[in-house]
N, C-alpha and C positions, 0 to 999 in steps of 0.2 A: 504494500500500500504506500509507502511513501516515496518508494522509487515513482510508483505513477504521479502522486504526487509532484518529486522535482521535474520530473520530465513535462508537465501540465505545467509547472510554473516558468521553467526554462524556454517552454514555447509562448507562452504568456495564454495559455489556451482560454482563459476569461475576457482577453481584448477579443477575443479572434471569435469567440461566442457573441459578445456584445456586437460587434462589428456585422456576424451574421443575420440577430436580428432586425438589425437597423436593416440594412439587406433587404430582408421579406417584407418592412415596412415600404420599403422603393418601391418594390417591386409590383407592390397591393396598391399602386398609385400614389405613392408619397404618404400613406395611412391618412388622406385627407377627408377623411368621413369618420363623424363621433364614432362610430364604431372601430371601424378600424383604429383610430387614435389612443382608444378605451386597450385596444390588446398590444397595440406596440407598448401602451407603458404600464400595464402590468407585467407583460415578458419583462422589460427592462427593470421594473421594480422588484420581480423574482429573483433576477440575475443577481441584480445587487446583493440581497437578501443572502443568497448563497455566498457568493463572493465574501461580503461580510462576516458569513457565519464559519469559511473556511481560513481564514487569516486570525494570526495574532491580532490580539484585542488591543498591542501597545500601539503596533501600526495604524490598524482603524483611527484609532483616539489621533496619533500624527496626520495624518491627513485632514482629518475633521478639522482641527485646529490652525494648516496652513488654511484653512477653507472657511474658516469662522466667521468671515463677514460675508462670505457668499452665501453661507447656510441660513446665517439670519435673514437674511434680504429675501431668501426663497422664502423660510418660514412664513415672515411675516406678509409676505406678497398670498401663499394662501390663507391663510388665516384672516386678511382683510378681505379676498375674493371670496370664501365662506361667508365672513360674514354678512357681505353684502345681498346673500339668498335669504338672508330671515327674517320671517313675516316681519311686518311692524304694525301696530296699533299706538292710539291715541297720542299722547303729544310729541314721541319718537316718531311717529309716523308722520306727524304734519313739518317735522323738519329734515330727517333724514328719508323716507320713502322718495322714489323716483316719481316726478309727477307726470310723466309719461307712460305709468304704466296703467295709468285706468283708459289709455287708449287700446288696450288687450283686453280689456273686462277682465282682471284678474280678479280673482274674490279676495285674496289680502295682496297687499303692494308691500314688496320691499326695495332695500334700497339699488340694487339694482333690477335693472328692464325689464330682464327674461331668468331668474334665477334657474331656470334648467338648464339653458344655454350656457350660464354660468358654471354650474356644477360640470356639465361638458367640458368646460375651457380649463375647471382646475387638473382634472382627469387628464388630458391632453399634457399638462404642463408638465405634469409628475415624471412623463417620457424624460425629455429634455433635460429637467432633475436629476434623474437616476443615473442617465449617459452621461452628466459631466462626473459625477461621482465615481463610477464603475472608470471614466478614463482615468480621472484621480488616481483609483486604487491600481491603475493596471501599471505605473510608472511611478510608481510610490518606492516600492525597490527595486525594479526589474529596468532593462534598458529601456530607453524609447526607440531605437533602433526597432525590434522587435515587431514593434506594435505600428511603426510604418510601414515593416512588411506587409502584413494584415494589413494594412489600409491601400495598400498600393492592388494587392489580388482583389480586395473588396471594389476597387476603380475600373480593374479589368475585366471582373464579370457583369459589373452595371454597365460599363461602353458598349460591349459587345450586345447585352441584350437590348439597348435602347438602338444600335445601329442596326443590327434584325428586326427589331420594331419598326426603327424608319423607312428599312429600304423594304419591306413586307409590303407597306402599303400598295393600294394601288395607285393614288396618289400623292406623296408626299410633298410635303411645304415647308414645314418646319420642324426638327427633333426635339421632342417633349420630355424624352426616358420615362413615357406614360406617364409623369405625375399631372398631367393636365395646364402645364403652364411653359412652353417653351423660354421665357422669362429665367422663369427659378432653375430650368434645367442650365442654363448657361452657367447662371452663379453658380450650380451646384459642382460643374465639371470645370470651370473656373480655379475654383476651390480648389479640387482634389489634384488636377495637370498642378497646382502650384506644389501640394504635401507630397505630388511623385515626385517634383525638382526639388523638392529638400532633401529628399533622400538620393538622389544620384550627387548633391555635394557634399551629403555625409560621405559614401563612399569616396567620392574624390578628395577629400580632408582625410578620410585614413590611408591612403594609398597614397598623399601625397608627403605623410608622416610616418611610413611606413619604412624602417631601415634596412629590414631582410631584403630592400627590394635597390640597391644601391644603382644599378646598369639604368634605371627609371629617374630622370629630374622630375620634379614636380612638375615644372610645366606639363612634361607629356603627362602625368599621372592626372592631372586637370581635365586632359585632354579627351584621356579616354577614359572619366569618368562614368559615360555611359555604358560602355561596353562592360563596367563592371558593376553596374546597376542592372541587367538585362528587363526584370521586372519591373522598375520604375522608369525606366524609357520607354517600356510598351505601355505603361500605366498612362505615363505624362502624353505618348502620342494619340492615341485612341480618346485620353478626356478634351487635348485640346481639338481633334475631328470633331466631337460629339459637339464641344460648344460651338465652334462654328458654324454648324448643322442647326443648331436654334435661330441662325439667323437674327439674334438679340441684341441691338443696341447697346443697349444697357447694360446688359451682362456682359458681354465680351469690353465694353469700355472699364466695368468694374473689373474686370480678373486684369488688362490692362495695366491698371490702377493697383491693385493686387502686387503683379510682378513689379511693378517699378519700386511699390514698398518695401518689399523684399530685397530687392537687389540693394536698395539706397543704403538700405539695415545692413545687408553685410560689407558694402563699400566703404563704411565707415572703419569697418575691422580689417578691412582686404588689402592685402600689401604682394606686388611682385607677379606671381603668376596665376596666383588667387582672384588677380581681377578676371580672369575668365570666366568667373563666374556673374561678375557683373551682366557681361555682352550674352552671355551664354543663352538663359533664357528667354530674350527683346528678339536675340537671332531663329531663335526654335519657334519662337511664335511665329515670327515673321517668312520663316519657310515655309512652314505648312499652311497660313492662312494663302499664300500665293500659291503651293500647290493648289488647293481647293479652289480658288480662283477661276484657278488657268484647267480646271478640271469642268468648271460648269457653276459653279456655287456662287453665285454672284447677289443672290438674295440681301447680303448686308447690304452692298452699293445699292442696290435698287429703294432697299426700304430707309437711306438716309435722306432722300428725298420728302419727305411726308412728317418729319421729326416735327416742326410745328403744326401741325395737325393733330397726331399724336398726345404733344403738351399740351393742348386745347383740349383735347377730349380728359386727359388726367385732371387739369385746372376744376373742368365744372362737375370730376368724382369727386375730388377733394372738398369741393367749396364747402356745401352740408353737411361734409361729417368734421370738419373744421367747425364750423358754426356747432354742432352737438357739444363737441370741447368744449366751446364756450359757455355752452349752458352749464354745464357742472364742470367747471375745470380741477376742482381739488379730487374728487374721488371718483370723473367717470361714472356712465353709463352701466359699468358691470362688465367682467369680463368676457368674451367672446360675443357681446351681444349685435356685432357690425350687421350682419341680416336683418334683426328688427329694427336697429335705426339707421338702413338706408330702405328699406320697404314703405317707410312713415315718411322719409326725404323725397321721392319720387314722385315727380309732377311731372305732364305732359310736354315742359321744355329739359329737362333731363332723363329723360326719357332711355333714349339711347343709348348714355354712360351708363345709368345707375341699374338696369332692367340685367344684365348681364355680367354684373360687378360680383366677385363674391371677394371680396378684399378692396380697401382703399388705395393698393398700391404704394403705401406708405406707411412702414412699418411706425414710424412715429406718430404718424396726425393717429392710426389704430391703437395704437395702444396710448396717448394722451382721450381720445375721446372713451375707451372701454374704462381704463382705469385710472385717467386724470394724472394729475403729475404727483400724486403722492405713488399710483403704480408705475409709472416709465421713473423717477425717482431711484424706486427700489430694483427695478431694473438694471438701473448704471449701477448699482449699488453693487449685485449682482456679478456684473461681468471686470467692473473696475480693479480687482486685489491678482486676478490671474491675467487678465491683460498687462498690470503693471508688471508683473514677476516677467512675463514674457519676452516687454522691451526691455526691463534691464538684462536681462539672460541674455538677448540681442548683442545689445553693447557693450555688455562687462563680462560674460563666461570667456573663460578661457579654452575652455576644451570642446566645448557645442555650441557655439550662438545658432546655428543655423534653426535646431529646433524652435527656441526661442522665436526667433525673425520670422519663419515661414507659420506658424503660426499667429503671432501677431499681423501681419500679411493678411492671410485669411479672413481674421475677424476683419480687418478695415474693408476689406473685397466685401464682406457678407453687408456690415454695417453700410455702407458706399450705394450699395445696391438697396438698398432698403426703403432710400428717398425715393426711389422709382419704382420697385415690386414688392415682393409679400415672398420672396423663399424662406426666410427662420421661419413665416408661420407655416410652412407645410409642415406635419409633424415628423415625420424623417427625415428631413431636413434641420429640422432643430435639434432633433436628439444628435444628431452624426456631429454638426458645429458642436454642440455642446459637448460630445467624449471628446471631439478632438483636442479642445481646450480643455479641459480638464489633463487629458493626457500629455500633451505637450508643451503648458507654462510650468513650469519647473517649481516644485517646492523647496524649500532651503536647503537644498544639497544639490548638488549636477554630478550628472549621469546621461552614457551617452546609448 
């Protein structure tokens, strides 16, 4: 038994399970239906649970502790969203009760909208919870190398299925990897083409520090860092096809934006023939968007034509659920409740936007008008302690910024993209951002 044991921990078999489910949530169309959302995170909250119940009690308590402000912020984020489903009567009711909900005939009003909608949205959240935890724990002592592996094979069976998906069609337009929003798919292969290229520099940083290997300069070890990533070179090409294949503005400007953050991150540290890794990237992009070009793919060019048209049509989604904010801007509508208040927004001159909207396209103005700025608040609150660990690990580790940097990267790619779409809320989508930070801002120790 504990020979299976280190061999389970040496593989990191709990990322590579966590990683799986996230996986079936893709796959089930982003788990974007309460139902499906309800079982990606209780799987994920099982996992934990075991995970948990398999490890020293000291290390549990160490994580939890580098994580203590993230824990609170979640805490308290549902416990406000709870509370906001309970009935209210008399003179609670006349100050805290949503005065929009005796537009539902509700027979008691609480303070938020749709409070089953709400108990939905906490249910959903709990995914995302658990997947930064479970990344936590997956790199708490074990490499993060590892758990990029897994993340790099988890990149190459979602490309491949979403590029059978696409070319299946009988007509295809634009790749979605079935979650229903070619948008979010961009960000999402954005994302992941960047955490392959982190790992084909980790290899290239050990191979270029590598002494058994003397007849090799660094340079060339830079050089042919991919050839000795083979995994995360097929990882990185395949995610950046698929995002091009979205044909996404926004997304590919965001992953764009992504890389360039990245690169900036390690240029500050990169000295000699380490800047290869600067150009490295900008150039890989910039090959295969011209292959796919010069192959027929020309849908980007076509659709930057129409860009203020586009913004016209987001302007007048935004406008009304901007205006909800305003009516309760400290504690929101309630959470998940954007269906009921844009059903109640829709007049005969937005018609168009709003009839087909199932998201505001902007992860801010939604979650300011669901949960007000004391929830987008607890949000920063949230992400703010391992984002910071990330860019210092960026700048100051000596032996891996790269985790750090690609990482941090990411979040601004997802964050970046957020003014424009709704991918953290698809729920497999938030869970995966969520282990990946968890997994890769580094706790007070570094490990590679």
């Amino acid at each position: 038994m504990n020979v299976l044991v280190r061999l389970a921990s040496a593989a990191n078999l709990p990322a590579g399970a966590t990683l799986t489910i996230i996986l079936a949530g893709m796959l089930a169309e982003g788990a974007n239906t309460p139902p499906a959302a309800a079982l990606l995170s209780g799987a994920l909250v099982f996992a934990l649970l075991l995970v948990v119940s398999a490890r020293p009690s000291e290390g549990v308590l160490r994580v939890m502790a580098a994580n203590r402000v993230t824990i609170f912020a979640a805490g308290m984020f549902v416990f406000l969203a709870a509370l906001s489903t309970v009935p209210l009567s008399g003179h609670v009711q006349t100050i805290f009760a949503n005065p929009l909900a005796e537009s539902f005939h509700e027979t008691s009003v609480a303070a938020s909208l749709a409070p089953t909608s709400t108990l939905e949205g906490i249910v959903a959240f709990l995914g995302p919870s658990a997947g930064f935890m479970l990344g936590a724990l997956a790199t708490a002592d074990r490499t993060r190398s590892t758990v990029s592996l897994w993340l790099c094979a988890f990149t190459v069976v979602l490309a491949l299925y979403s590029l059978w998906s696409f070319f299946s069609e009988q007509a295809p337009l634009r790749l979605d990897g079935r979650i229903g929003s070619a948008n979010a798919a961009a960000a999402l292969f954005g994302a992941l083409a960047l955490f392959a290229d982190v790992r084909v520099v980790h290899c290239g940083s050990l191979a270029s520090r590598n002494k058994a290997l003397p007849s090799i300069s660094p340079t060339l070890a830079w050089l042919f860092a991919p050839l000795r990533a083979p995994l995360a070179t097929s990882a990185f090409t395949l995610a950046i096809a698929c995002a091009l294949l979205t044909a996404s503005r926004g997304g590919l400007a965001a992953t764009a934006i992504g890389f360039g953050v990245f690169a900036a991150l390690l240029s500050v540290r990169a000295g000699g023939p380490s800047r290869f890794l600067v150009a490295g990237p900008a150039l890989a992009l910039a090959a295969m968007g011209l292959w796919l070009i010069i192959l027929g793919n020309d849908q980007v060019l076509s659709r930057l034509g129409d860009v203020s048209e586009a913004l016209a049509g987001r302007q007048e989604l935004l406008a009304p659920h901007w205006s909800a904010f305003i009516a309760r801007p400290l504690t929101g509508h309630g959470l998940n409740t954007f269906h009921e208040l844009n059903a109640m927004a829709q007049t005969p001159e937005n018609w168009p936007a709003l009839s087909i909207a199932g998201a505001t396209h902007n992860i801010y103005v939604q979650a300011l008008e669901e949960t007000g700025l004391i929830g987008l608040g607890l949000f920063s609150l949230m992400l703010a302690p391992p984002l910071w660990r990330a860019l210092v690990s960026a700048l100051n580790d000596n032996s891996a910024p790269y985790w750090g940097a690609g990482v941090y990267a990411a979040s601004f790619l997802f964050l970046i993209h957020g003014v424009m779409d709704f991918a953290l809320q698809i729920p497999a989508i938030g869970a995966l951002f969520a282990f990946c930070l968890g997994a890769f801002s580094p706790l007070a120790h570094k490990n590679q």
